[in-house]
C-alpha positions as CSV (number, residue, x, y, z in Angstrom):
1,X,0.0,0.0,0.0
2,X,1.5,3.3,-0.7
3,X,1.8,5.4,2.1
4,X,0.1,8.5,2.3
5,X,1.3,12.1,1.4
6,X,2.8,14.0,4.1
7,X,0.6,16.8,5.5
8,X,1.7,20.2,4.3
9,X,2.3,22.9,6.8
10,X,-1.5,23.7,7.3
11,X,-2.7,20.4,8.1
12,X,-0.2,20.0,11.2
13,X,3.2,19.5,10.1
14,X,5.7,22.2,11.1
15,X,7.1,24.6,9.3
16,X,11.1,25.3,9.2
17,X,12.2,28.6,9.7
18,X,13.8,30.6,6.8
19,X,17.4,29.5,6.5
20,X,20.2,32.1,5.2
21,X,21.0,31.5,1.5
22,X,23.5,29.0,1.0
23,X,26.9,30.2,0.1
24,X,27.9,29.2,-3.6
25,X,29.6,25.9,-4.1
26,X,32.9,24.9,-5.3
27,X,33.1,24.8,-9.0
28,X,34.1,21.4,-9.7
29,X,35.7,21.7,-12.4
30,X,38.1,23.9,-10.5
31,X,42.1,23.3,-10.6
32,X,43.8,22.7,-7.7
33,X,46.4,25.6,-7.7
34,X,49.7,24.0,-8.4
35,X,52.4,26.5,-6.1
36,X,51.8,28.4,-3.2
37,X,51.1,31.8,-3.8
38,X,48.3,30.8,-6.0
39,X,46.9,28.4,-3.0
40,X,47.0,31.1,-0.5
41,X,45.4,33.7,-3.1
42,X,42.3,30.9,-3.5
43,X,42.2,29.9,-0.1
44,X,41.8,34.0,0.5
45,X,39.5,34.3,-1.9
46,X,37.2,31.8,-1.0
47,X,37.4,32.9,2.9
48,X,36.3,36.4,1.9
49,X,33.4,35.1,-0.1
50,X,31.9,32.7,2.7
51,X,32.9,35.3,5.0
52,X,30.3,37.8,3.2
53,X,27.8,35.2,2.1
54,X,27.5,32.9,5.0
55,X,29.3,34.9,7.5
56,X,32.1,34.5,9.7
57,X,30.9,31.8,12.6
58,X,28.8,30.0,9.5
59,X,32.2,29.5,8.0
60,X,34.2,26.5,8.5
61,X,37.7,25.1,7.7
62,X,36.8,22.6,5.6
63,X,34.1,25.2,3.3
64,X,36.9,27.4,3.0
65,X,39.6,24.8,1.5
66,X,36.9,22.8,-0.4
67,X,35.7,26.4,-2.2
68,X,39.4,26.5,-2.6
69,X,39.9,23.2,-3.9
70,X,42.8,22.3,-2.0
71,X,43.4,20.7,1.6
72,X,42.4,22.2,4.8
73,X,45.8,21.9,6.1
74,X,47.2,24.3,4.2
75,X,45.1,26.8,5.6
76,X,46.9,26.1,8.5
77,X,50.1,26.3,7.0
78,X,49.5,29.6,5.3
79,X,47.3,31.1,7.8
80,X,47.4,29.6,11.6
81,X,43.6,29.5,11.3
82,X,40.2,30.8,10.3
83,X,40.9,34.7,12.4
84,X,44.4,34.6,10.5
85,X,42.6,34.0,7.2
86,X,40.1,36.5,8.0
87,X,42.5,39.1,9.0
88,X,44.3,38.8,5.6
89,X,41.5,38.1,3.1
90,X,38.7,41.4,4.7
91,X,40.6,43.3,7.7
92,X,43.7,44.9,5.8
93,X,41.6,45.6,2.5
94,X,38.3,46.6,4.8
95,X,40.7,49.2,6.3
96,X,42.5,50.5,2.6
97,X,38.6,50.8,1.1
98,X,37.6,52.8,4.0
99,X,40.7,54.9,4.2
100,X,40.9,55.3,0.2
101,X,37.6,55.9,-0.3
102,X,35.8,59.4,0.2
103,X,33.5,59.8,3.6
104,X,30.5,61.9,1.7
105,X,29.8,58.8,0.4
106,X,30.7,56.2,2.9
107,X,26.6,55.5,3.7
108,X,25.4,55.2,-0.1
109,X,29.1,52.7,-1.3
110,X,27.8,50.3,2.1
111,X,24.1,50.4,1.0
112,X,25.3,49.6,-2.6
113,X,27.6,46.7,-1.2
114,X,24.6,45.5,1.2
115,X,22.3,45.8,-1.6
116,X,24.6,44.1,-4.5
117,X,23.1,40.1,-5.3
118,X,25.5,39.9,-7.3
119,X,28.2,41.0,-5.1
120,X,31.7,42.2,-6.6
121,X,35.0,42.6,-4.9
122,X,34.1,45.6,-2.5
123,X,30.7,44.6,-1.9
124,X,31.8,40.9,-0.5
125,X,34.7,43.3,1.8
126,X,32.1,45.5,3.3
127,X,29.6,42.6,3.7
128,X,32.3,40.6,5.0
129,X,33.0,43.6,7.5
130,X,28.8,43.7,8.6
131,X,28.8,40.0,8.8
132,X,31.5,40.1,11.6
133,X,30.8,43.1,13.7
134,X,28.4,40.9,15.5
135,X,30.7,37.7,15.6
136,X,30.9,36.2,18.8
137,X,33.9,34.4,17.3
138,X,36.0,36.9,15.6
139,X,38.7,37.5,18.1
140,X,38.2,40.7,20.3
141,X,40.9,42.8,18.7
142,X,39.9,41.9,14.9
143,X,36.4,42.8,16.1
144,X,38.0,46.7,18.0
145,X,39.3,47.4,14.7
146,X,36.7,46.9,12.6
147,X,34.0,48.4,14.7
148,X,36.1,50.9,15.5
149,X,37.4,52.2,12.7
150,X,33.5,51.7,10.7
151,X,32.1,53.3,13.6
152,X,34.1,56.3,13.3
153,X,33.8,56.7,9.8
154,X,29.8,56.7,10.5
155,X,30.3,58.9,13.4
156,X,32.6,61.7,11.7
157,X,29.0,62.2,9.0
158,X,27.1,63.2,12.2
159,X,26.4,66.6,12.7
160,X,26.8,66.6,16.6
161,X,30.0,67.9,18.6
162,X,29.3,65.4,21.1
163,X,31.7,62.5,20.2
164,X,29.6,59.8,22.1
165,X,25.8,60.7,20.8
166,X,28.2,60.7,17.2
167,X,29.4,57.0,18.4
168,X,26.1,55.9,19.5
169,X,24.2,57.2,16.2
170,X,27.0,55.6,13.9
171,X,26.5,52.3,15.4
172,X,22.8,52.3,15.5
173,X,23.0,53.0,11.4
174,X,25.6,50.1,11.5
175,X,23.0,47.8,13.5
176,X,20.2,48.8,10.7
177,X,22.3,48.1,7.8
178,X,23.6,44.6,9.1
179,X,19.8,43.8,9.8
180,X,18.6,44.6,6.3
181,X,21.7,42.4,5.1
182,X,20.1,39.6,7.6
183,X,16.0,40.1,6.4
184,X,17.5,39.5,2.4
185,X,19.7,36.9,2.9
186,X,17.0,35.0,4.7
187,X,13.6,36.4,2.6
188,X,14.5,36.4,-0.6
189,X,11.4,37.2,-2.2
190,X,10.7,39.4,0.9
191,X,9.6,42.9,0.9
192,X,13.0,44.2,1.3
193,X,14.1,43.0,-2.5
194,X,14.1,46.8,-4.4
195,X,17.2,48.4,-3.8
196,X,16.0,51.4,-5.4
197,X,13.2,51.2,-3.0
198,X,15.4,50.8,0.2
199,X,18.1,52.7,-0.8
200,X,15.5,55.8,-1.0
201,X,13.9,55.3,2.2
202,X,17.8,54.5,4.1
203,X,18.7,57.8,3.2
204,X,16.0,59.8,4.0
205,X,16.1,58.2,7.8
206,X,19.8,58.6,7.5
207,X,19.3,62.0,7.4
208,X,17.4,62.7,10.2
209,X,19.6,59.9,12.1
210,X,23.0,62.0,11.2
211,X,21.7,65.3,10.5
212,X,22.8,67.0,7.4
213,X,26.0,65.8,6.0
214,X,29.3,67.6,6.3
215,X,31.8,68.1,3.9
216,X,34.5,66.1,3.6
């Protein structure tokens, strides 16, 4: 006798939670790179990518080499571990883009990266950066330099000379940003899918969150 279709969510069975989007798989048809500069430049990045798409505690070891397509021990080798691959393949670049870059338009570049599906080389940085800043595994002093130096990018765009309503403003537009980075990774066909949309309403709050922007 064939047994009977599973109930659907409505007749009883539970329904799973949303679960973020998986990061992209390992092309297969991949080759191993042959010396080591080349491994260490995939094993990089490949970290930075999970790092942005899945996060920094979602990212393991073995993801990282297997995107790489080489062994996890030679992570190791290159890198001592996961926070020594981090620091390499987001914290030193996080810290050039921010420092290169001009601050008058520090909010709209991080909404464009947050906003990017198709996420290019800065994008996967400064999602890489949001990802972590609420890591309870990124080690304390990768997690000071990030926030701090984010944090006072934010805060030198508010028009306030008190230095800790500044602080507490930047990281409250930092908090919102990681959130709508959260809601689309997890509902994909969710309200939250038009950037254009977004973006427009992001700056408008912005505005009244940082007051009006200062020149650079």
């Amino acid at each position: 006798m064939t047994s009977p279709t599973p109930p659907n969510s409505w007749s009883g069975a539970a329904t799973p939670l949303p679960q973020p989007a998986a990061a992209p798989a390992r092309n297969p048809a991949a080759a191993r790179p042959r010396d080591s500069a080349a491994t260490r430049q995939a094993l990089v990045d490949a970290g930075r990518t999970l790092f942005a798409t899945v996060g920094y505690d979602a990212t393991t070891v073995r993801a990282i080499a297997d995107r790489a397509g080489v062994n996890q021990a030679l992570l190791f080798r290159y890198f001592g571990n996961k926070e020594g691959l981090f620091a390499e393949a987001v914290l030193g670049e996080a810290l050039e883009l921010l420092a290169d870059a001009p601050r008058h338009d520090l909010l709209e570049r991080t909404l464009a990266a947050v906003l990017d599906d198709e996420q290019g080389h800065a994008a996967e940085i400064l999602m890489a950066v949001l990802r972590a800043a609420g890591s309870s595994q990124v080690g304390e002093a990768v997690r000071i330099r990030l926030g701090e130096a984010y944090s006072a990018a934010f805060a030198s765009l508010v028009d306030t000379d008190d230095p800790a309503d500044a602080a507490v403003r930047a990281d409250l537009l930092l908090a919102w940003l990681l959130g709508i980075a959260l809601n689309r990774s997890v509902l994909r066909a969710g309200p939250l899918h038009d950037p254009q949309v977004i973006t427009a309403h992001v700056l408008r709050v912005a505005t009244a969150l940082l007051g009006p922007r200062r020149p650079s």
